[in-house]
Legacy VTK file of the C-alpha trace (Angstrom):
# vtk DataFile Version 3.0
C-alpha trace
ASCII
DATASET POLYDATA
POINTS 404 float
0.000 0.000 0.000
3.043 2.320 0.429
3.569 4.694 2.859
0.295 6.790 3.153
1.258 8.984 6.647
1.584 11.736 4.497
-2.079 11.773 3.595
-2.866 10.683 7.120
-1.130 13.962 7.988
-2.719 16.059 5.952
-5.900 14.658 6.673
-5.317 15.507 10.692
-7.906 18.332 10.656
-11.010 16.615 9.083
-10.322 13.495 11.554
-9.988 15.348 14.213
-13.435 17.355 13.306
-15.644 14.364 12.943
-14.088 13.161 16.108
-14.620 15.592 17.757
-18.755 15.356 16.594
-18.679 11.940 17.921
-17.227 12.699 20.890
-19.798 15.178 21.773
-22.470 12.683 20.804
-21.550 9.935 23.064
-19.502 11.195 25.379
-16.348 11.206 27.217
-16.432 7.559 28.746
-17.854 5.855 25.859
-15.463 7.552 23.161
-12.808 6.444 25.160
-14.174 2.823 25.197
-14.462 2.839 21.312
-11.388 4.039 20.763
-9.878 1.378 22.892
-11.301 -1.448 20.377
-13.263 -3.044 21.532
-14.511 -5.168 18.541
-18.088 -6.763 20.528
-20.421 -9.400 19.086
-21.874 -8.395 15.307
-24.499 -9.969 13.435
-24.885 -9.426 9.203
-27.818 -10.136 7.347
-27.306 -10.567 3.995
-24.272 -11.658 2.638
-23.910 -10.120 -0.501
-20.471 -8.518 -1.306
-21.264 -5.848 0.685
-22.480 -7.751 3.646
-19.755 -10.076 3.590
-16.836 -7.362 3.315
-18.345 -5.577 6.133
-18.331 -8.968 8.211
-14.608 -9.673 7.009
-13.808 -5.864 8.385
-15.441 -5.986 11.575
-13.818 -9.704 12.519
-10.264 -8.167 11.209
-10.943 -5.723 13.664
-11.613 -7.623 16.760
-15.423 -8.595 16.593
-16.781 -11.665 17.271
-19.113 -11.778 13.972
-22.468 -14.244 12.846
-23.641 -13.987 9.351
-27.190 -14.844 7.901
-28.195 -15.034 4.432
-30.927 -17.162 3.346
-29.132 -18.316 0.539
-27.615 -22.104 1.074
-24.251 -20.878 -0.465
-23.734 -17.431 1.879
-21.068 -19.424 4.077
-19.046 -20.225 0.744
-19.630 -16.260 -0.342
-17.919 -14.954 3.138
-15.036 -17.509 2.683
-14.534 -16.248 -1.054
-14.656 -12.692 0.134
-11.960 -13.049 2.739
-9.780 -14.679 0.486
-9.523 -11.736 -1.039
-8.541 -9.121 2.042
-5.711 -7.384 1.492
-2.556 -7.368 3.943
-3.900 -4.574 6.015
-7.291 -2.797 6.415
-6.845 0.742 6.286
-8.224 2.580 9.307
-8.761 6.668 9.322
-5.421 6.725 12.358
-3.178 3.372 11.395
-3.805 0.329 9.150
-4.527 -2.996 10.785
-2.595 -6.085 9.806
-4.937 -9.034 8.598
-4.192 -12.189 9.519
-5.402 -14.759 7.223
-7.063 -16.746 9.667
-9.102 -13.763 10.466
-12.132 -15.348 9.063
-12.407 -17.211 12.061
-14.039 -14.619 13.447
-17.156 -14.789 11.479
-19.533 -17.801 11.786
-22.768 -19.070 9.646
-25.478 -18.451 11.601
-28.514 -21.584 10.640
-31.149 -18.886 11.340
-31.670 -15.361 12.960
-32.663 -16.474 15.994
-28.813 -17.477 16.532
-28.372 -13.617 16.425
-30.335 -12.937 19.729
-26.918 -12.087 21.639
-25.423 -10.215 19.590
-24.231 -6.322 20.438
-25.661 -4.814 17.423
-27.072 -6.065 13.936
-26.017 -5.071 10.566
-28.704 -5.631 7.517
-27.077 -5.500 4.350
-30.309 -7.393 2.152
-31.171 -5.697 -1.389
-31.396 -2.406 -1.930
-35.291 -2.302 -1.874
-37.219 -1.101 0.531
-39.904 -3.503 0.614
-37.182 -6.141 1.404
-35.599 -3.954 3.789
-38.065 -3.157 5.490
-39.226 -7.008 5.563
-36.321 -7.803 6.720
-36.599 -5.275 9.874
-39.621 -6.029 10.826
-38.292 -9.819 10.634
-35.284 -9.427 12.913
-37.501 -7.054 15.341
-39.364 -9.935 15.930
-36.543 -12.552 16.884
-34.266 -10.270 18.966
-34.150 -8.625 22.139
-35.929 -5.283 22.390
-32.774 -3.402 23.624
-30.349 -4.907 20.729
-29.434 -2.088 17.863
-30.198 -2.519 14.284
-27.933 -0.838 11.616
-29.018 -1.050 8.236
-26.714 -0.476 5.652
-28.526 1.626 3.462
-27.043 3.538 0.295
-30.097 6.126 -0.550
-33.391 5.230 1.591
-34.010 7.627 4.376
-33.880 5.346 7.807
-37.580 7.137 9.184
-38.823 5.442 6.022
-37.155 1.700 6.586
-38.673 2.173 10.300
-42.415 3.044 9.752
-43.638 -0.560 9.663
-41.230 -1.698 13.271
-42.834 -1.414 16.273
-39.787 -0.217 18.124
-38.125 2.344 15.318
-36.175 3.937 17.801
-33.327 0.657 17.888
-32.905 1.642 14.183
-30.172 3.480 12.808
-28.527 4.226 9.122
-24.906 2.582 9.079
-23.623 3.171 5.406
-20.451 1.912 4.955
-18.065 2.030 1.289
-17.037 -0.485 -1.151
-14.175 -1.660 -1.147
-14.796 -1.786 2.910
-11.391 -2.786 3.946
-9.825 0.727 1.558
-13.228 3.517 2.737
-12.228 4.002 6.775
-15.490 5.745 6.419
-19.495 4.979 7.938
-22.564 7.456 7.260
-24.452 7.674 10.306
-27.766 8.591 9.958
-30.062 8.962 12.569
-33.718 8.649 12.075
-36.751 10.744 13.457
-37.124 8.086 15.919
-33.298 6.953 16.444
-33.005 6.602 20.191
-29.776 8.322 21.772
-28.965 5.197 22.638
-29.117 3.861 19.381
-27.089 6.309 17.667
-24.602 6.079 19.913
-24.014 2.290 19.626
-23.756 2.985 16.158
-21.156 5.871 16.251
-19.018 3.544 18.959
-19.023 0.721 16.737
-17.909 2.841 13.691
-15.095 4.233 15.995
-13.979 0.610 17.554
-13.290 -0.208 13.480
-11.735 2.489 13.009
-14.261 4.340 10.682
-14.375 7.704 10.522
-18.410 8.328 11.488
-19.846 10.799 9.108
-22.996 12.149 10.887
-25.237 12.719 7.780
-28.836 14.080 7.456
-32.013 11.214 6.924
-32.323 12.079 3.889
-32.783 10.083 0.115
-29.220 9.637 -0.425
-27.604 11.020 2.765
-24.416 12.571 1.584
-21.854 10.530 -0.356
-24.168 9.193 -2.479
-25.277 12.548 -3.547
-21.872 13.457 -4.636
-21.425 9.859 -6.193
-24.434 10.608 -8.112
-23.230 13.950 -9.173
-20.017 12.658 -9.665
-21.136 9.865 -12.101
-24.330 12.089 -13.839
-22.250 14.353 -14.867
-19.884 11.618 -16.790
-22.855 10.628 -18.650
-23.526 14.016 -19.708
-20.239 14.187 -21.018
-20.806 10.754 -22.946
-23.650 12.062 -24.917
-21.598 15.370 -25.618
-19.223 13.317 -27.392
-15.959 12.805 -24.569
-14.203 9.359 -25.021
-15.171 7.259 -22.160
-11.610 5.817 -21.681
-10.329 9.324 -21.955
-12.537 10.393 -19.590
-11.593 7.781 -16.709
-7.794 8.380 -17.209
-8.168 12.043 -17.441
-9.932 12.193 -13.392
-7.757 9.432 -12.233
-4.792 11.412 -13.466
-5.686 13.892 -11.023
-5.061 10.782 -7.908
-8.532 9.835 -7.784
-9.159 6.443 -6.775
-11.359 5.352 -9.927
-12.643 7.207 -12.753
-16.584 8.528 -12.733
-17.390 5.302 -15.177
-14.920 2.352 -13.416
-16.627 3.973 -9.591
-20.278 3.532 -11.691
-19.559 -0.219 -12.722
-17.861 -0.722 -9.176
-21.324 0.540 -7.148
-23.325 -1.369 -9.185
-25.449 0.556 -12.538
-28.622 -1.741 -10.857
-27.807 0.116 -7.766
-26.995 3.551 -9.109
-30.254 3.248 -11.170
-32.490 2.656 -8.291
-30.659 5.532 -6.211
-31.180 7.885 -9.328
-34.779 7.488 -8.635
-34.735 7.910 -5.118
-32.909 11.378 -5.031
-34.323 12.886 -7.897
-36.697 14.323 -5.313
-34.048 15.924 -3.339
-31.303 16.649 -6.367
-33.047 16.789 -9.413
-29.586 18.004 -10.963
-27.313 15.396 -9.252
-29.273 12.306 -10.437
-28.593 11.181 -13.780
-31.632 11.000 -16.398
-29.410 10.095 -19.523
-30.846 6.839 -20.845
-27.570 5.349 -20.966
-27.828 3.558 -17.749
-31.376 2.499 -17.843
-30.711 0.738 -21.551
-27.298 -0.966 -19.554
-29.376 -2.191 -16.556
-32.123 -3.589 -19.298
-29.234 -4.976 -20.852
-27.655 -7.440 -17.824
-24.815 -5.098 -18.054
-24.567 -3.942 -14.824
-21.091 -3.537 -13.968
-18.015 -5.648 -12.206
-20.106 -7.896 -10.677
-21.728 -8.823 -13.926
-18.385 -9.006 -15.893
-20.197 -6.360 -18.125
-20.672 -2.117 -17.486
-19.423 0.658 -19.127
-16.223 -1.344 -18.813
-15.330 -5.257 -19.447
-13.842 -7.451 -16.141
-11.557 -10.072 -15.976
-10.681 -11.695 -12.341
-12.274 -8.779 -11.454
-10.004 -6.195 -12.926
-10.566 -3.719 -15.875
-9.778 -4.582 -19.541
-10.745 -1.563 -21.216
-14.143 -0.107 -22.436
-17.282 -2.570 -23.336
-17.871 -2.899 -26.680
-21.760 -3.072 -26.264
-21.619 -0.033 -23.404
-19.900 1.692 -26.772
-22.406 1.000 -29.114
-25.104 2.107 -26.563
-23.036 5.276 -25.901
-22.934 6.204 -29.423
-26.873 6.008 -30.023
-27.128 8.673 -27.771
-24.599 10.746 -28.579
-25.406 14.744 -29.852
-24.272 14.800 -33.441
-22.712 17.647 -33.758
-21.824 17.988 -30.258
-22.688 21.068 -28.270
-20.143 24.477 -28.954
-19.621 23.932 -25.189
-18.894 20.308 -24.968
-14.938 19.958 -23.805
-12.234 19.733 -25.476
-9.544 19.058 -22.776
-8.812 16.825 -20.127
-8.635 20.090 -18.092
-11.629 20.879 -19.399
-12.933 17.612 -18.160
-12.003 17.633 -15.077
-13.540 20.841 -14.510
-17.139 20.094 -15.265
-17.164 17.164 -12.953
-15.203 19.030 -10.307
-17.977 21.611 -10.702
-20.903 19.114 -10.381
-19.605 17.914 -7.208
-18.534 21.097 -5.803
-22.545 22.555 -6.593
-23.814 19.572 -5.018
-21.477 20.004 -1.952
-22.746 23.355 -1.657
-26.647 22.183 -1.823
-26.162 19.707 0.997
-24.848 22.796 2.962
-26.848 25.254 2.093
-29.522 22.852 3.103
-28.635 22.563 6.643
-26.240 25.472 7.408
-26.234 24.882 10.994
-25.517 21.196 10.683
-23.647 20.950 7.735
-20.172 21.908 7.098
-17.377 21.622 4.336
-15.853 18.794 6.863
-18.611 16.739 5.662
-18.142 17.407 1.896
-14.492 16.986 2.385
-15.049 13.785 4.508
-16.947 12.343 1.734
-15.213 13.183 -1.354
-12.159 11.609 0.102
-12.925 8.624 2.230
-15.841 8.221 0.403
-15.609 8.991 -3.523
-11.155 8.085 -3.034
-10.647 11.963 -4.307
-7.100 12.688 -3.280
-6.755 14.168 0.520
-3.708 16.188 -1.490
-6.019 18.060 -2.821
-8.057 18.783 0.287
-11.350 17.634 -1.379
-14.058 19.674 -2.046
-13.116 22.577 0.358
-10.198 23.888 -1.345
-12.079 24.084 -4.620
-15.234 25.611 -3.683
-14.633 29.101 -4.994
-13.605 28.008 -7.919
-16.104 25.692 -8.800
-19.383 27.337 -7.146
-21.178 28.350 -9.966
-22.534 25.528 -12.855
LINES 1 405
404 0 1 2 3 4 5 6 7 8 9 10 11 12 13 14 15 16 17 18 19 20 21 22 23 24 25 26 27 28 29 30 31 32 33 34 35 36 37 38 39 40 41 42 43 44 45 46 47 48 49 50 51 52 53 54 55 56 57 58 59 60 61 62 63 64 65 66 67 68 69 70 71 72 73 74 75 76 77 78 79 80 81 82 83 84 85 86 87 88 89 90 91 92 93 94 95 96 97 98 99 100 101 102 103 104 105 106 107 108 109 110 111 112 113 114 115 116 117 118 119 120 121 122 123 124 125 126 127 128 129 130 131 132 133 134 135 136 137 138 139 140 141 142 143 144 145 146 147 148 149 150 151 152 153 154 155 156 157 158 159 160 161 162 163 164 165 166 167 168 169 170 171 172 173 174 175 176 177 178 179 180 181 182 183 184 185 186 187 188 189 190 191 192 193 194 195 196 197 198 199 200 201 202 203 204 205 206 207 208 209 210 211 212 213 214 215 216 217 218 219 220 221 222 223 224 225 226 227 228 229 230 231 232 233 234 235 236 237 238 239 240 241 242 243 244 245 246 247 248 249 250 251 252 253 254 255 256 257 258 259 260 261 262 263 264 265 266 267 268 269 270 271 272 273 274 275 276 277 278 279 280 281 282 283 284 285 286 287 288 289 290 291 292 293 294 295 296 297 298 299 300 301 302 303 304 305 306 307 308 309 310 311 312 313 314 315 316 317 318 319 320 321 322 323 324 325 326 327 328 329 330 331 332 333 334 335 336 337 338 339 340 341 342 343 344 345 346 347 348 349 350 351 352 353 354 355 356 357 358 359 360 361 362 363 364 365 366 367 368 369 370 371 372 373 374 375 376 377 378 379 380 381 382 383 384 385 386 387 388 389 390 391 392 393 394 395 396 397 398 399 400 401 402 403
C-alpha cells in the first residue's frame, strides 16, 4: 500500500473534526471505550459482497461476527470474500494487519434467531425497501428489544425503513463504502425516531473499526451518495456530448482519484446507481442522472463488475478496457454535432465534474447550514468517492467551482 502517513497527515484536521462530533455525541467515557477497540459481538444479514466485506472488516478488527443469508451458499460467499482481504485494512489513524485466519471470526449463523446475543445487527439485504423493510420487521421480531439494528442503506431515508417496526427507535442508518477494507469511512444517519442510545451504539461501533463516522442528514441519499451521483451524472452528460469514455476515466484518475466517474459507476453497481437515481431525484433533481444510458445498460444485464459487463469489461475482477456493447449504446445517444460547449480538454474535463460535485457540496450545505459543514463534503469526497486528501477535497475548490 506504500507509505500513506503523508495523507494521514494532511488529513489531521477533518479526523480530528468528525471526532470531535462523535465525541460530543456519546460522550467522554464511551469515546474512550471505542477508541480502545473493543470489537463486541456483530451480526450481518445478507451476505452479498457488501455484507460479507463488512463482516470480514469488523472480525479483522476484533469482533466476534455471525452472518445470515438465506441463501444455502452465503457461508461459501464470506469464505470467497476473505480470500480476497488485502494485507492490512486501512483505518482513518493506522492500518490494521490481517491475519489470514481472520475469518475465524465470522460464523454461519442456521437462522436469525442465533443472532439474539449479539451487540448490534447489521442488515445489508437488497437495496429495496420492501425487502428492507421485511427484513426489519423480521429481525424485530426474533431479537431482544434493547439490541441495535444498523441497516446499511445507500439512498433510503432510515424514518422510512422504520415506519412498519414497532420499536423504530433501535434503528439506525450505518452506510459503509465499497471496497470496505480501503473507505475508513461509515454514514451515520439517525432517524426521526433513532433513540440516543441507538445512535450512539452505532457511532461507537464505527469508531472501535476504526471508521471515521460521518454524521449525515435522513435524507434520500444522505451525503456521499449525492456526490457519487453527481459525480457519475455528470460523466454521462459528457458521454452524450461526445468525450471518449476511456479518456474520460484516465483524465480524473490522473488527477489521484481512486477510480474514474465510469470504473466507480460499474464498481457501485449501474442496478444500484439506477435505483438511487430514482430515489434522489426528489431531493437533487440536478445530481441524479436521467441520460438513458444507464437504464438501456441495466435492461441490458450489463450492470457492472459484478456482472463481468458495465461501461467497462472485467476479468478476475479487474478492468480490460471499455465494453464494446456499453460503446455502441453510448454512441446512439450521442449529440451529433456535439454542443459548442462540450470539452475539449482533459482540463476541461475535469472541470465540469469538479464543478458538479462542488454545486452539489454546496446544496447539501446550504440545506442545513447549521448542521452541515465543508468537513462533511471533504469527509466524503475523500474517504468516500477516493478523491485525493492532497487536494483537500471539495473545500479547497469551492470558490472556484461554485457556480454551474
Amino acid at each position: 500500500m506504500g507509505d500513506i502517513s503523508p495523507v494521514r497527515e494532511r488529513l489531521a484536521p477533518l479526523v480530528a473534526y468528525h471526532l470531535s462530533r462523535a465525541k460530543s455525541v456519546i460522550g467522554e467515557e464511551a469515546f474512550a471505550a471505542a477508541a480502545a477497540g473493543q470489537g463486541g459481538k456483530i451480526g450481518v444479514v445478507g451476505a452479498g459482497v457488501m455484507g460479507c466485506s463488512v463482516a470480514a472488516t469488523a472480525a479483522a478488527w476484533g469482533a466476534d461476527v455471525l452472518v445470515y443469508d438465506v441463501a444455502a451458499t452465503a457461508a461459501d460467499r464470506v469464505t470467497r470474500i476473505t480470500d480476497r482481504l488485502p494485507t492490512a485494512i486501512v483505518g482513518y489513524d493506522a492500518d490494521h494487519p490481517v491475519a489470514r485466519d481472520s475469518v475465524g471470526g465470522c460464523s454461519f449463523a442456521g437462522d436469525l434467531d442465533a443472532l439474539a446475543d449479539c451487540d448490534l445487527i447489521i442488515e445489508s439485504v437488497t437495496e429495496d425497501i420492501q425487502v428492507k423493510r421485511g427484513a426489519l420487521v423480521e429481525l424485530e421480531s426474533r431479537l431482544p428489544e434493547q439490541t441495535v439494528i444498523g441497516s446499511n442503506t445507500s439512498t433510503i431515508p432510515i424514518g422510512r425503513l422504520g415506519l412498519e417496526m414497532r420499536r423504530p427507535d433501535r434503528l439506525v442508518g450505518m452506510h459503509f463504502f465499497h471496497p470496505v477494507w480501503q473507505c475508513p469511512l461509515i454514514e451515520i444517519a439517525r432517524g426521526p425516531g433513532t433513540s440516543d442510545e441507538a445512535y450512539a451504539a452505532a457511532i461507537g461501533r464505527c469508531l472501535a473499526w476504526r471508521r471515521l463516522p460521518l454524521l449525515a442528514p435522513d435524507t434520500p441519499g444522505f451525503i456521499v451518495n449525492r456526490l457519487l451521483l453527481a459525480y457519475g451524472g455528470e460523466a454521462m452528460r459528457l458521454l452524450i456530448e461526445g468525450v471518449d469514455p476511456e479518456r474520460m476515466n484516465a483524465a480524473v484518475e490522473a488527477q489521484g482519484v481512486r477510480w474514474g466517474p465510469l470504473r466507480m459507476l460499474d464498481e457501485v453497481g449501474l442496478d444500484t446507481v439506477f435505483r438511487c437515481g430514482w430515489r434522489l431525484a426528489e431531493v437533487a433533481p440536478r445530481a441524479a442522472p436521467k441520460e438513458p444510458i444507464l437504464a438501456k445498460l441495466v435492461k441490458a444485464g450489463m450492470l457492472g463488475r459484478k456482472s463481468g459487463v458495465g461501461f467497462l469489461r472485467y476479468g478476475d475482477g479487474q478492468p480490460l478496457g471499455v465494453n464494446p456493447a456499453a460503446a455502441h449504446i453510448i454512441e446512439t445517444y450521442r449529440q451529433d454535432p456535439p454542443p459548442a460547449a462540450a470539452p475539449r480538454t482533459d482540463q476541461e474535463i475535469v472541470a465540469r465534474i469538479l464543478r458538479a460535485i462542488a454545486a452539489e457540496g454546496q446544496r447539501i450545505i446550504d440545506e442545513n447550514p447549521d448542521a452541515r459543514s465543508q468537513h462533511d463534503i471533504d469527509a466524503g469526497m475523500i474517504l468516500g468517492l477516493g478523491f485525493p486528501a492532497q487536494r483537500n477535497g471539495w473545500a479547497a475548490r469551492r470558490g472556484a467551482f461554485r457556480a454551474v
